[in-house]
VEXZA-196828 format. One record per residue: x, y, z of N, C-alpha, C in turn; residue in three letters. Coordinates in Angstrom, 2 decimals, padded with zeros to 5 digits, always signed. Layout:
residues N
      n.u      n.v      n.w     ca.u     ca.v     ca.w      c.u      c.v      c.w   aa
        X        Y        Z        X        Y        Z        X        Y        Z  ALA
...
end
This chain:
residues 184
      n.u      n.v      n.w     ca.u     ca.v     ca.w      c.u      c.v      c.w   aa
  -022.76  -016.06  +005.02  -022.24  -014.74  +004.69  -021.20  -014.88  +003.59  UNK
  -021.30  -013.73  +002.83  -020.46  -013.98  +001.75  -019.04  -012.78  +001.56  UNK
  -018.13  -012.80  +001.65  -017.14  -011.69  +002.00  -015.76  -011.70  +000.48  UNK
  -016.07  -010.49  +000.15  -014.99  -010.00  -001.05  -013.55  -009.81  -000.34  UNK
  -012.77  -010.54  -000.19  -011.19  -010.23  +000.46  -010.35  -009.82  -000.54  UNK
  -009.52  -008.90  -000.41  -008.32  -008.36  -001.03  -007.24  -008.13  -000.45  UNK
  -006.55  -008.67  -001.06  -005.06  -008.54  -000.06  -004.11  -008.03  -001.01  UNK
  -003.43  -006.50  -001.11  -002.63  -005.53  -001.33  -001.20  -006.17  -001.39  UNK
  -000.13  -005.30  -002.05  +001.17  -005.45  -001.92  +001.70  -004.81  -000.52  UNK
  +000.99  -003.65  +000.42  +001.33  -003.41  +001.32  +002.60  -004.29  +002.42  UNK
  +003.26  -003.74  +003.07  +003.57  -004.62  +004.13  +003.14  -005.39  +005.34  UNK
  +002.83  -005.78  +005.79  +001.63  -007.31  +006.55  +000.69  -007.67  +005.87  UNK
  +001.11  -008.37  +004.89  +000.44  -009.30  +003.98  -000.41  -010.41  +005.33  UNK
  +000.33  -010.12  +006.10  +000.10  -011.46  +006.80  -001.17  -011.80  +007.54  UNK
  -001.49  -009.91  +007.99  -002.67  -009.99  +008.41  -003.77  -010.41  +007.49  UNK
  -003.87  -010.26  +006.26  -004.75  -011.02  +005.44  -005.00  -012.00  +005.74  UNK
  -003.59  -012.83  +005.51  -003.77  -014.30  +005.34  -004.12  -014.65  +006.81  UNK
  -004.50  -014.23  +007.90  -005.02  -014.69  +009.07  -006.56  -014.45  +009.05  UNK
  -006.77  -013.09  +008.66  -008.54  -012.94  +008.30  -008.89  -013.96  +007.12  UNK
  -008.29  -014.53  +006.03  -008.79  -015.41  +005.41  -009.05  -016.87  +006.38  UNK
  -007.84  -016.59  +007.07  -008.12  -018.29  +008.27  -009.15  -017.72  +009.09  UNK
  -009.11  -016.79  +009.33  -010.27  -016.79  +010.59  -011.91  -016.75  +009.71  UNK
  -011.71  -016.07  +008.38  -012.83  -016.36  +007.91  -013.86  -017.54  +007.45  UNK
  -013.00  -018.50  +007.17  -013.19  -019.68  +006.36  -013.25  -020.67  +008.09  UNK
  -012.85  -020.49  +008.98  -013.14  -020.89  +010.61  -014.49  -020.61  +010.66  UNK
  -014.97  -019.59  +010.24  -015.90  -018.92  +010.61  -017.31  -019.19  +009.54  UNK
  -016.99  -020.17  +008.54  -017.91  -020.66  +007.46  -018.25  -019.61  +006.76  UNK
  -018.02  -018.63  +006.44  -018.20  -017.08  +005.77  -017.36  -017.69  +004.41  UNK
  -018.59  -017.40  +003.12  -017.76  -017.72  +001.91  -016.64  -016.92  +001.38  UNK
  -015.63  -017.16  +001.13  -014.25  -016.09  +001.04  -014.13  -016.19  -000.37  UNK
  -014.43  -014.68  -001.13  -013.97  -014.49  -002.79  -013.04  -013.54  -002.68  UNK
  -011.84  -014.15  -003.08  -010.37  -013.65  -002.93  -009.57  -012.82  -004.37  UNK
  -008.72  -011.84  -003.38  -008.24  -011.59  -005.22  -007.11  -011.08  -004.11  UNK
  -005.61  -011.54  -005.18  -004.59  -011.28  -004.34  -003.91  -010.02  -005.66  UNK
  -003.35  -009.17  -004.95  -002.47  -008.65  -006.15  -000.85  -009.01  -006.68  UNK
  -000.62  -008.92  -007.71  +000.72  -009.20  -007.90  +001.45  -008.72  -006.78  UNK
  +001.69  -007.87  -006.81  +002.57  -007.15  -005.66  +002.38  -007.89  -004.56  UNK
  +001.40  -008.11  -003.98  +000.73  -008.93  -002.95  +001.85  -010.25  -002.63  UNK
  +001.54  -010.92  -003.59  +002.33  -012.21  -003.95  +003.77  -012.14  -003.66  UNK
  +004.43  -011.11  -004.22  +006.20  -010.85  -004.23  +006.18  -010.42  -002.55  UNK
  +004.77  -009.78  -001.90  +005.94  -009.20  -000.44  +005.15  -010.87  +000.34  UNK
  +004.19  -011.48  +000.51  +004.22  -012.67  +000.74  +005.25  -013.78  +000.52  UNK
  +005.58  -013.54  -000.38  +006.82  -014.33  -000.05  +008.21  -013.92  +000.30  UNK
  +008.43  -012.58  +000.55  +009.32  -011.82  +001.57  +009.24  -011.56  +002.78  UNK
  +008.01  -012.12  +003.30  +007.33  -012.03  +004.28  +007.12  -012.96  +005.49  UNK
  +007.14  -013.94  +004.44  +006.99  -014.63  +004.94  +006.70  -016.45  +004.15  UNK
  +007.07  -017.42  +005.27  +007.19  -018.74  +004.46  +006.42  -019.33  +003.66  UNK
  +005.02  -019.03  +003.40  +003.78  -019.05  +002.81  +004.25  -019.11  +001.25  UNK
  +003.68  -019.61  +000.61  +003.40  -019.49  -001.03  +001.72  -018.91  -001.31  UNK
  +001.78  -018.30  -002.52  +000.16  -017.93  -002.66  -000.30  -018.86  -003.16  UNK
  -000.10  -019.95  -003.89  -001.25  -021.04  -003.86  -001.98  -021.54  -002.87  UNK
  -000.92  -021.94  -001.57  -001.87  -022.03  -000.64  -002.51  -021.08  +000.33  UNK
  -002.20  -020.07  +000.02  -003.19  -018.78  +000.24  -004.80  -018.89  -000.37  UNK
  -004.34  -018.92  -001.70  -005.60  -018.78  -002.48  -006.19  -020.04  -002.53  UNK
  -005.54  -021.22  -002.08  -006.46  -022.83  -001.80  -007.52  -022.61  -000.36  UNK
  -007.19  -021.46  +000.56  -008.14  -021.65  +001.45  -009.61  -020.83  +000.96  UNK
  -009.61  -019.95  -000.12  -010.58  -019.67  -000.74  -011.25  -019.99  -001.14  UNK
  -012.74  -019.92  -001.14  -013.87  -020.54  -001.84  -013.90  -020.05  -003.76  UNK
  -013.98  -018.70  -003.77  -013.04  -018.19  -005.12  -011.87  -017.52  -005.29  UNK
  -011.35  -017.69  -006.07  -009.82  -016.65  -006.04  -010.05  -016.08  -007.65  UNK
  -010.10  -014.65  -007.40  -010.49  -013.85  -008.72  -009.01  -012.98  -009.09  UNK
  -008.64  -013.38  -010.74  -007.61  -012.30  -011.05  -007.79  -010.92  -010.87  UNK
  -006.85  -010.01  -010.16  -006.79  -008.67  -009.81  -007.01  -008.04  -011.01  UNK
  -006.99  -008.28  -012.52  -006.87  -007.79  -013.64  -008.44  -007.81  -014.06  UNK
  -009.64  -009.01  -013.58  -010.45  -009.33  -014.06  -011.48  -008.74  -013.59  UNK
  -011.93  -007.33  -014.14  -012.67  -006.81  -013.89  -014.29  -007.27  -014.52  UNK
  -014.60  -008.19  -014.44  -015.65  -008.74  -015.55  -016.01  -009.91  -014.31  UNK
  -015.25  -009.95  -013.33  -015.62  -011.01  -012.31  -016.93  -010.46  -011.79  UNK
  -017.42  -011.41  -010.93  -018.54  -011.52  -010.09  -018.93  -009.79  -009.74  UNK
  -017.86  -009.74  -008.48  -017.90  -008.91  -007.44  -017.49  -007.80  -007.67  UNK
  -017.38  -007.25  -009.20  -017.04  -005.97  -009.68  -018.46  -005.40  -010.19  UNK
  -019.55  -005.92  -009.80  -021.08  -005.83  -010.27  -021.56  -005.73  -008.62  UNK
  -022.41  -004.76  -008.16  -023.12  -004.46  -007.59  -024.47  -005.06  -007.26  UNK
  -024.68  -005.77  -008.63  -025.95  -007.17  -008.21  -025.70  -008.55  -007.91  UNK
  -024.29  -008.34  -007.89  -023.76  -009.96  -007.39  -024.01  -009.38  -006.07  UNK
  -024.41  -010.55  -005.10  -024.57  -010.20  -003.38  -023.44  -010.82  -002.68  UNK
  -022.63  -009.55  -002.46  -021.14  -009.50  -001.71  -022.02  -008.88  +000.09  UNK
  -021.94  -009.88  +001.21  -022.15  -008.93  +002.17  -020.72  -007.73  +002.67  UNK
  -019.78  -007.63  +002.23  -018.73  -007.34  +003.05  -017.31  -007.49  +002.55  UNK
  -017.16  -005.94  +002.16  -015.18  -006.25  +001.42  -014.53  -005.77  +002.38  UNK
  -013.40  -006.02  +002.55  -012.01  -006.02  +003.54  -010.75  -006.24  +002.29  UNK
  -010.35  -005.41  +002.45  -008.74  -005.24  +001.96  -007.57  -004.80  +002.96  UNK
  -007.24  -005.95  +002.99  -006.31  -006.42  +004.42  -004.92  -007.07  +003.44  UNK
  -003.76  -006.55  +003.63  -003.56  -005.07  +003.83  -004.07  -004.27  +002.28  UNK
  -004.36  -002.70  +002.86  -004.62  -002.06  +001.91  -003.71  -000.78  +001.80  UNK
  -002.96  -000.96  +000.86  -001.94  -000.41  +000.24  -002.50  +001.39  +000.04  UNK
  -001.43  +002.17  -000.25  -001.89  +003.57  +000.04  -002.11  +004.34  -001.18  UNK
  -001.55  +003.08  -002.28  -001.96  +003.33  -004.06  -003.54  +002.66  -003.97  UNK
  -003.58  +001.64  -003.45  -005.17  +001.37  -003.38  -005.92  +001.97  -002.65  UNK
  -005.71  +002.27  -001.82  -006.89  +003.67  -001.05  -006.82  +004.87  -001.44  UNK
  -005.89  +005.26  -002.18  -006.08  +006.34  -002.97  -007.00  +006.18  -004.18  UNK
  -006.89  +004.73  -005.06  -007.81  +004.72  -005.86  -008.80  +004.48  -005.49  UNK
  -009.37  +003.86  -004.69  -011.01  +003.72  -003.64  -011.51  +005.25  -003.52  UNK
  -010.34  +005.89  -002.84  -010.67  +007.09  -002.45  -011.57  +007.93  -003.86  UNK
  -010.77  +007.98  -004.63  -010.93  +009.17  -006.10  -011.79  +007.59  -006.76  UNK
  -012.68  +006.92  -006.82  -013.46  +005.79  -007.95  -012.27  +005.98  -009.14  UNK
  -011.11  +005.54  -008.97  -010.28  +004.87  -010.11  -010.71  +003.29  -010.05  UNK
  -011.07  +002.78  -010.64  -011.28  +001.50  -010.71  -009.81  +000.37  -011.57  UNK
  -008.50  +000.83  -011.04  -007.38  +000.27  -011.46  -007.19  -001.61  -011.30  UNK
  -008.52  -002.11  -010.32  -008.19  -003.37  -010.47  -009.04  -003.57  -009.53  UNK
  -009.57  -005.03  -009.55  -010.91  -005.98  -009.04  -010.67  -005.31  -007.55  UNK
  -009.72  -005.36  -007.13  -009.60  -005.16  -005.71  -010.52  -004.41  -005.37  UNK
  -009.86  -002.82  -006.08  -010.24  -001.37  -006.14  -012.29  -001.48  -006.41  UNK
  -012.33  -002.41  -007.70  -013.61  -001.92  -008.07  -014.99  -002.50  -006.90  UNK
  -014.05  -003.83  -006.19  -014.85  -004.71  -004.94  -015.52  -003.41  -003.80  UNK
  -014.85  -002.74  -003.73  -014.42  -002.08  -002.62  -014.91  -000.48  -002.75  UNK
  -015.56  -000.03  -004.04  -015.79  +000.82  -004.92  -017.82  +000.48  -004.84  UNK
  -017.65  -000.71  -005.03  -018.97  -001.18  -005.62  -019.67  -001.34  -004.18  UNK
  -018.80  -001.96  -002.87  -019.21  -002.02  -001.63  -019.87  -000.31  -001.31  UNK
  -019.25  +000.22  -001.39  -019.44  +001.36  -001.11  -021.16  +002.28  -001.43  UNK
  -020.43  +002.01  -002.73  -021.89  +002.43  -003.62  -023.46  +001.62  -003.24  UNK
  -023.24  +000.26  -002.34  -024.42  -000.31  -002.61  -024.35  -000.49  -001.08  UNK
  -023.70  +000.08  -000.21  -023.68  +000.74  +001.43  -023.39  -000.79  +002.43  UNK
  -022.48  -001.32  +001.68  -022.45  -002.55  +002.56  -020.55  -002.09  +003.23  UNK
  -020.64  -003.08  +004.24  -019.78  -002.99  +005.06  -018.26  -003.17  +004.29  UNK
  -017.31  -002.39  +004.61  -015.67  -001.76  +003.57  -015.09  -001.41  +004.40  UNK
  -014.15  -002.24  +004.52  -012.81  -002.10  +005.71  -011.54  -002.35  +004.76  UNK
  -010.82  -001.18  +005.02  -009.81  -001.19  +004.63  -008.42  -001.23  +006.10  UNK
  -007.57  -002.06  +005.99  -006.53  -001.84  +006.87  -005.74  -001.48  +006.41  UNK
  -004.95  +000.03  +006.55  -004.35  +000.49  +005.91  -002.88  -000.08  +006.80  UNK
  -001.64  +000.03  +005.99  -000.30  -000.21  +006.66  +000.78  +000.36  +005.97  UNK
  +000.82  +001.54  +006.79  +001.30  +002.50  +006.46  +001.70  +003.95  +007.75  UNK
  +003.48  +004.30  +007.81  +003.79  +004.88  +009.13  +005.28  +005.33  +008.38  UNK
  +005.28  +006.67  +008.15  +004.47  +007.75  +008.95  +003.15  +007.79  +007.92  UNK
  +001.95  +008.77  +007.96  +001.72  +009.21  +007.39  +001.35  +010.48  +006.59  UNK
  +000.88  +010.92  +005.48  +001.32  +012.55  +004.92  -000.11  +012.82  +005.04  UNK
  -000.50  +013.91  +004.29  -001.47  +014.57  +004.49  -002.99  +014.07  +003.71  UNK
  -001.64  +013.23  +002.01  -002.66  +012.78  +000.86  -003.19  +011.78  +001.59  UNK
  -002.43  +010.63  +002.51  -003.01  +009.76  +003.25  -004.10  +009.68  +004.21  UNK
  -004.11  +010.76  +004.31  -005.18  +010.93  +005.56  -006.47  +011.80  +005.19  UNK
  -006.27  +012.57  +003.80  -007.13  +013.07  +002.94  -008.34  +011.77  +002.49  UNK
  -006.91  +011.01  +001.86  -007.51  +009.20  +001.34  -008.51  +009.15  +002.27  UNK
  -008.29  +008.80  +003.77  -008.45  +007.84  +004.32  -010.07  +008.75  +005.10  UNK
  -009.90  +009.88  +005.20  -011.67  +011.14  +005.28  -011.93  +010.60  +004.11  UNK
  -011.78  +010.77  +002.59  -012.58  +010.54  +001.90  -013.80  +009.49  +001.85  UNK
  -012.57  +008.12  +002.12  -013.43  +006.68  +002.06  -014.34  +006.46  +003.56  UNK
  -013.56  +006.98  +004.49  -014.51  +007.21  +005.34  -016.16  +008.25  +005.27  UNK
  -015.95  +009.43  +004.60  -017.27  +010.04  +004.45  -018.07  +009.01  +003.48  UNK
  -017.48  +007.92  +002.81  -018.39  +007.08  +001.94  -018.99  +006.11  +002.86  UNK
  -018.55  +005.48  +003.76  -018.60  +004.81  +004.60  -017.86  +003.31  +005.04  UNK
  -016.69  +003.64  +004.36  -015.97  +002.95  +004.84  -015.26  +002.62  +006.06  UNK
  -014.78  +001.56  +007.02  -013.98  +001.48  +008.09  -012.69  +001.53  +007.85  UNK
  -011.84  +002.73  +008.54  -010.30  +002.59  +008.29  -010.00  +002.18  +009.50  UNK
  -008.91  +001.17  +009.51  -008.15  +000.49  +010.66  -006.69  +000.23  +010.24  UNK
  -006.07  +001.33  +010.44  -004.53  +000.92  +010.80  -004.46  -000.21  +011.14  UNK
  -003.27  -001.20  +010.53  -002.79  -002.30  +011.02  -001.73  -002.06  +012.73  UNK
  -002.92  -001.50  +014.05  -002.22  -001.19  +014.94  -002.43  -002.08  +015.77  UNK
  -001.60  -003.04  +016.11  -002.57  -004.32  +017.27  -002.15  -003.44  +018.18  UNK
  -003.14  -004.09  +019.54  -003.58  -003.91  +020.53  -002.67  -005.20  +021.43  UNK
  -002.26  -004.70  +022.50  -001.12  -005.03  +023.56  -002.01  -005.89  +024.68  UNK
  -002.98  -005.12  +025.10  -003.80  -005.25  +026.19  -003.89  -006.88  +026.55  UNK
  -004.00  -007.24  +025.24  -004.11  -009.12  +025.70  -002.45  -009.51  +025.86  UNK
  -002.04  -009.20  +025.87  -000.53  -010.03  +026.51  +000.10  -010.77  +025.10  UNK
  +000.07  -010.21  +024.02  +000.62  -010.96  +023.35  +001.57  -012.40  +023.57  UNK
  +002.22  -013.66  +023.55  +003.34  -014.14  +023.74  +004.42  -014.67  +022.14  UNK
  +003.43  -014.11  +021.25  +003.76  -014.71  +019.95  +003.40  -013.52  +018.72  UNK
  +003.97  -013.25  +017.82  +003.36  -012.61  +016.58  +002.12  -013.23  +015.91  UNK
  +002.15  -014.53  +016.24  +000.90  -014.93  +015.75  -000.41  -015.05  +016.37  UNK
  -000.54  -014.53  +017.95  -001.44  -013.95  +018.88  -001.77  -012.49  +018.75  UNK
  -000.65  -011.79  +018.31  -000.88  -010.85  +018.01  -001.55  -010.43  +016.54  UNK
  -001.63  -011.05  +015.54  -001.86  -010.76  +014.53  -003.68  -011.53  +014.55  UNK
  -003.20  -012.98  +015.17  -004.98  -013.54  +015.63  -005.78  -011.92  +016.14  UNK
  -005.37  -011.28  +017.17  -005.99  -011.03  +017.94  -006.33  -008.83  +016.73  UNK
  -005.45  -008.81  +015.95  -006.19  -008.23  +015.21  -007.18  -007.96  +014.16  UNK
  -006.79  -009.69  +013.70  -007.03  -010.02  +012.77  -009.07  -010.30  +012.92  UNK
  -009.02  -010.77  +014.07  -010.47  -010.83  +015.27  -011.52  -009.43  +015.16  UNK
  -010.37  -008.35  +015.05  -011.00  -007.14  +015.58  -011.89  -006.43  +014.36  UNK
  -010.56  -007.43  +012.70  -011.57  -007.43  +011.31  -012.53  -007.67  +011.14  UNK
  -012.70  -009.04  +011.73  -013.78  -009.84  +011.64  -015.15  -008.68  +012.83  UNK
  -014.94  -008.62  +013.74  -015.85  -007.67  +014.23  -016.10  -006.43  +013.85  UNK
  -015.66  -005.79  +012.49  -015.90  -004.70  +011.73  -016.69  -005.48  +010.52  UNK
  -016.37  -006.96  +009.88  -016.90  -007.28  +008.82  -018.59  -007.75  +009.68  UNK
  -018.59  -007.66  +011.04  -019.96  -008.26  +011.24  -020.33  -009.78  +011.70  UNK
  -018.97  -010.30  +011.78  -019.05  -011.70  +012.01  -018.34  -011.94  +013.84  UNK
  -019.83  -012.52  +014.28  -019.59  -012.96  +015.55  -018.09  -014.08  +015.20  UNK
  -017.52  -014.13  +016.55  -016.41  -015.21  +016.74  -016.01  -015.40  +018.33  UNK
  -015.25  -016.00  +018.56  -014.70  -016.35  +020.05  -013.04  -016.69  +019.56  UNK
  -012.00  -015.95  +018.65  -010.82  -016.68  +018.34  -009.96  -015.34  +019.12  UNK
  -010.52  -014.04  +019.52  -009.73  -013.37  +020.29  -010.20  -012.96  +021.55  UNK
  -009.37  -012.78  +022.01  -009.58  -012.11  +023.68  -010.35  -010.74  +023.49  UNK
  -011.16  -010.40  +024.61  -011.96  -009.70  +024.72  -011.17  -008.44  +025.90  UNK
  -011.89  -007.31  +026.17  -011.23  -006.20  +026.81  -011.84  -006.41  +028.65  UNK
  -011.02  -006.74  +029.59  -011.65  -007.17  +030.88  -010.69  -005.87  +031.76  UNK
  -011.61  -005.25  +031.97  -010.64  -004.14  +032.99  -010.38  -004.85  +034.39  UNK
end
């Protein structure tokens, strides 16, 4: 499987960088594009540098380089995720602004009906947000708030973020066993 990742300036950068680990766990080829912004709250974020972000990638494509692969509709992308996805980037998904690789990955998913998950992170939200977020959905996109789920007992932020980060991966289509399941 082959998966277009984008990771936003949003706030929880972090959940990205866990769907990139769980992806590349998961032998799923990862073509990455981080945004500037991306980069500056990653490292406010947390102890990480983006080189070794973008070293667990199979490609890492400039956000500027719209001439890449996965901005073409006949390159075979099964599956974009923009984790986190910022509310300037789902607005441009939303309206086909094509402002950057991210945008056009995620644009082009759309158009050629393959699987587009956006995690949006973002609280409160307004009206344009949720306008955004019907739009890309009537295209057929998946919106998922960055809202984890309690139910497994968290004991760590990083169980918690595994265990959403899991719930990506079961929207992108990829079997796994790295989170807990729902046992009434």
């Amino acid at each position: 499987m082959r998966v277009f990742l984008g990771i936003t300036g949003a706030s929880g950068v972090i959940y990205g960088v866990k769907v990139l680990e769980l992806l590349k766990k998961s032998g799923v080829e990862v073509h990455l594009s981080m945004s500037k912004t991306a980069e500056k709250v990653l490292k406010l974020e947390t102890d990480l540098d983006a080189e070794y972000v973008k070293s667990m990638a199979d490609y890492v494509w400039d956000e500027a380089d719209l001439s890449a692969p996965p901005a073409s509709g006949s390159y075979p992308i099964d599956a974009v995720a923009v984790v986190p996805c910022s509310t300037k980037t789902l607005a441009a998904i939303a309206n086909g602004l094509s402002l950057n690789l991210i945008v056009r990955a995620a644009e082009v998913g759309l158009k050629e009906r393959r699987r587009v998950v956006l995690v949006i992170r973002e609280s409160p939200l307004s009206l344009v947000h949720i306008r955004n977020m019907e739009l890309v959905t009537m295209a057929g996109a998946v919106v998922m708030p960055a809202a984890p789920g309690f139910y497994t007992r968290p004991k760590t932020i990083d169980e918690l973020v595994t265990t959403f980060a899991g719930r990506v991966l079961d929207q992108l289509g990829i079997r796994h066993s790295y989170t807990p399941r729902w046992r009434a």
